[in-house]
N, C-alpha and C positions, 0 to 999 in steps of 0.2 A: 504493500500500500504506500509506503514510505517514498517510492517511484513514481507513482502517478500523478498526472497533475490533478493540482485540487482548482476546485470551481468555485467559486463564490461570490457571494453580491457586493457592489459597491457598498459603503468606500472601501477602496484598498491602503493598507497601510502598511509604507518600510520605514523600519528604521534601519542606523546604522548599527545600534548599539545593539550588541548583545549581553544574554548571562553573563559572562568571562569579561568581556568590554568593563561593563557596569563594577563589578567585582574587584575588578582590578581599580577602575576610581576608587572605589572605598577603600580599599589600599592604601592607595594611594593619599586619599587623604587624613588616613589615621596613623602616617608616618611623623608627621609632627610632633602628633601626641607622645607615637611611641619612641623617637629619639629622646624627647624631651626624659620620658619616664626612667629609658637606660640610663641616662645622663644624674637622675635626680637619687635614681636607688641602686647603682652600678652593676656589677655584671651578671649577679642575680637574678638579675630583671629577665635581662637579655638571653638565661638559661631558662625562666620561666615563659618564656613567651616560646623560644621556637621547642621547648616541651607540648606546649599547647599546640601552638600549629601543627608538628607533625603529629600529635596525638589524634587530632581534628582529622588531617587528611588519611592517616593511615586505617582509622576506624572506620570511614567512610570508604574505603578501598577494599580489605577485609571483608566487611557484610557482604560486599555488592558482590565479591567473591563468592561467599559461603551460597548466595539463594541467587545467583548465575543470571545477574544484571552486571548490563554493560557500565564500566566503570565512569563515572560522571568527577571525578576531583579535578579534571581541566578546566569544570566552568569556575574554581578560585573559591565557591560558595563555602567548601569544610576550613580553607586555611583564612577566608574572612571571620569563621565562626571561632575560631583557634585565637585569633589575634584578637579579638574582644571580646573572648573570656577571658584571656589573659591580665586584658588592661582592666579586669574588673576585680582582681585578685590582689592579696597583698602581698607585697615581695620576700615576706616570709614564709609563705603557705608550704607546707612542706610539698615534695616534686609529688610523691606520689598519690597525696590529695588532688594535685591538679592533673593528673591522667586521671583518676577518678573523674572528675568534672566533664575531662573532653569528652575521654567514652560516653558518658549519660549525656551530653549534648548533641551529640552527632548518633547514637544508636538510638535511644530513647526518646528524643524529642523531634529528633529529622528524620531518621531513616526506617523508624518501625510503621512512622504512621506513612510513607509514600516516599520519602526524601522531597528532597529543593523542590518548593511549589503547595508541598501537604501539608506543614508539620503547623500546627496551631497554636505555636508561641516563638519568641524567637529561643533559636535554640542558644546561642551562648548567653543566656539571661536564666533559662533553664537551666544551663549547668552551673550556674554560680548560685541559684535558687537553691538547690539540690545542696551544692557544700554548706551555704551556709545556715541550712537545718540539720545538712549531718556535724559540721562540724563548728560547730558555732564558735569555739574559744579561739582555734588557728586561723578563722575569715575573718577576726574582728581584732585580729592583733599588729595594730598598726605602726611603723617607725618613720623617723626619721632623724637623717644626720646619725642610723645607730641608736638612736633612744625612740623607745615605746611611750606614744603619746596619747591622747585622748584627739582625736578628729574635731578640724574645727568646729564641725553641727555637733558631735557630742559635747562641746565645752559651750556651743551657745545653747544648748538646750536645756545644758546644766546652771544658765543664767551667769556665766561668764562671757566675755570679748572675747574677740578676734581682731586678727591683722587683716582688713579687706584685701590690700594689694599682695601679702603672700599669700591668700589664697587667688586672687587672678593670676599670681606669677607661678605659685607651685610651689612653695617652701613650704610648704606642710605635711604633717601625715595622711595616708589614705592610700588607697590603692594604688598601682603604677600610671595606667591612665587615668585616673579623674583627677588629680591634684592640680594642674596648670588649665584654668577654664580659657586660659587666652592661646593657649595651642591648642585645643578645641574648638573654640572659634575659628581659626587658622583654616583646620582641616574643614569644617563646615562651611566657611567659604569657598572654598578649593567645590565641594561636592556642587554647591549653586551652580557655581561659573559653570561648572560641567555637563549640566542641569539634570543630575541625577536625583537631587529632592530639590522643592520647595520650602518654603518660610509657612504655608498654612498650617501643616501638623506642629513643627518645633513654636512654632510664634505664637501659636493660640493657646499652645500647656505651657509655656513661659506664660504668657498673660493672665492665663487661666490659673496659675500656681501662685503669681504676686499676688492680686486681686484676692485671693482663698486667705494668704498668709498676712496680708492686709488687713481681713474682717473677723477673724479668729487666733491671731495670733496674740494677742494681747499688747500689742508694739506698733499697731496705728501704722501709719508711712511712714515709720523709720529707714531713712534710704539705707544705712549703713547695715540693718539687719537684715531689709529685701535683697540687697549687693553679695553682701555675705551665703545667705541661702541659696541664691542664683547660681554662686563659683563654687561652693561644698557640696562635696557630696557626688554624686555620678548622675546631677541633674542636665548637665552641660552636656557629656556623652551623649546619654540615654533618649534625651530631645531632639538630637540629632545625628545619629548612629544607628540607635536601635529601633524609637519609637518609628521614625519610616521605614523601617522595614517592609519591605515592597508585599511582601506575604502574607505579613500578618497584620498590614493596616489595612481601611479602607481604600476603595479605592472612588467612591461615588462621594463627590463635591460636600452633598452635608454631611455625608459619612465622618470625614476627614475632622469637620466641625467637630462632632458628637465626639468622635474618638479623642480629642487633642483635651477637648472640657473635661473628659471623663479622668484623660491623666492628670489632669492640674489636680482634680479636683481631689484623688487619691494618692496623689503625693502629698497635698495639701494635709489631709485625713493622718496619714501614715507618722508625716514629721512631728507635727501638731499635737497632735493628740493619743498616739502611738507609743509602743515603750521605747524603741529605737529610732534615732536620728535620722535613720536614711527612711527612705521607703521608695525609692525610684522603680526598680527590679521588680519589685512587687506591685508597683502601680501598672506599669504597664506587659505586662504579666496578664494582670484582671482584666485590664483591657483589652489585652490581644484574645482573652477567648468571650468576651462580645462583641466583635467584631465580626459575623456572623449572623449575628443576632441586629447590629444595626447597618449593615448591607442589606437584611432582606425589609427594613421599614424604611429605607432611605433608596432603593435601587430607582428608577424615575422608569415610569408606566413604558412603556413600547406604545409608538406610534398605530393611532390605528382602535387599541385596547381598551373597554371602555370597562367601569364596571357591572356585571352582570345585574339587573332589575328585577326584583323579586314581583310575581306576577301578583296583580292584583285581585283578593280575594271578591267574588262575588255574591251579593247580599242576597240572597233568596226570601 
């Protein structure tokens, strides 16, 4: 079948970009992040990361082996999922917690339910969901400079300060990629130019998360606490890395809406009012398995479709 031409109605659409194309931008633009991270927690980082990656591709290679599918790790999609679990891990996690991680992101979360296109969350969100229920003390044991510190949303949740600009620049503790929100930025510009995502999903759960933390936070428009909250934490990544995740967002106009409020509004919940500082992973997590659920009330009618008129009874 694969040979035949296929037939079908107007419009036609090509793009240039493919899987692999696309793949490789995100890459591409999460090099920033990830020099920056090597740079920030040294060579540890850099053992943890291509641990991930090849754990990513090789488990995705493996399956497709055992139940005799053609090997799909050229479209870049396991070593994209490898490299942002990585950056969402702390640079002491020990190695063989994060093979754990990869395997359960790539067999369990992509490749049991279809692989690339199936899987109903993103998977490296899953695997770092996954460690850090299994191992809660090693994912939350954060350094820097060498000393174990408290993160900066743990110390402002604790009703302590923060340095705004070391957290936009990275001199903080926290995982390898979310500490520097301005090499995030970086790389999220890079994805624009390239017009791999848009600004509707990331800019509406940024709007959507101040506004929440504005009217329940207990701190009013404090800009230095809104600033602060914005760069801690793996809100900066996850806004624009994961939540567009082409699979597991929307992909219909108000969809995109609904999906973006709903992360504001459970990261908002999570930080807020939550026992734990972060709640990103878990906001859009929840999200991504409504996403289904608001595709099928947001999809827009087909041309033509009207709704069915319930006949009118007659009065005897």
């Amino acid at each position: 079948m694969s040979n035949l031409l296929k037939v079908a109605s107007s419009p036609h659409v090509r793009a240039k970009d493919d899987t692999r194309r696309i793949m490789f931008y995100v890459l591409l633009a999460l090099m920033p992040t990830t020099i920056f991270g090597i740079y920030n927690f040294g060579f540890r980082a850099l053992l943890l990361i291509i641990e991930c990656v090849a754990t990513c591709v090789m488990s995705e290679y493996l399956f497709e082996c055992a139940i005799g599918k053609k090997s799909t790790i050229t479209d870049l999609s396991a070593a994209v999922t490898g490299l942002l679990l990585a950056l969402n891990l702390p640079v002491t996690l020990p190695m063989w917690q994060a093979v754990l991680g990869s395997v359960f992101a790539i067999v369990v979360v992509k490749m049991l339910f279809g692989g690339l296109g199936q899987n109903f969350m993103n998977p490296a969100l899953g695997g770092r969901v996954f460690l850090l229920i299994s191992f809660a003390t090693t994912m939350t044991n954060f350094t820097y400079d060498g000393v174990s510190a408290a993160t900066p949303l743990a110390t402002l949740k604790a009703g302590g300060s923060v340095n705004t600009l070391d957290m936009l620049i990275g001199r903080t503790g926290g995982t390898i990629g979310e500490t520097s929100a301005l090499f995030i930025i970086i790389g999220a510009i890079i994805l624009i130019l390239l017009g791999v995502i848009d600004l509707v999903i990331p800019g509406i759960y940024l709007l959507t998360f101040v506004v929440f933390i504005v009217l329940f936070s207990g701190h009013g428009f404090d800009t230095s606490y809104i600033v602060a909250h914005l760069c801690g934490g793996g809100l900066m990544l996850g806004a624009f890395f994961m939540a567009t995740d082409y699979v597991t967002s929307p992909i219909t106009p108000l969809g995109k809406v609904i999906y973006a409020i709903c992360l504001g509004v459970l990261t908002g919940l999570f930080r807020i009012f939550g026992n734990s500082a972060e709640g990103v992973s878990y906001a859009i997590i929840f999200s991504n398995l409504l996403v289904p659920l608001i595709e099928r009330v947001t999809v827009p009618r087909a041309f033509g479709i009207t709704k069915e008129k319930k006949p009118k009874e007659v009065e005897g």
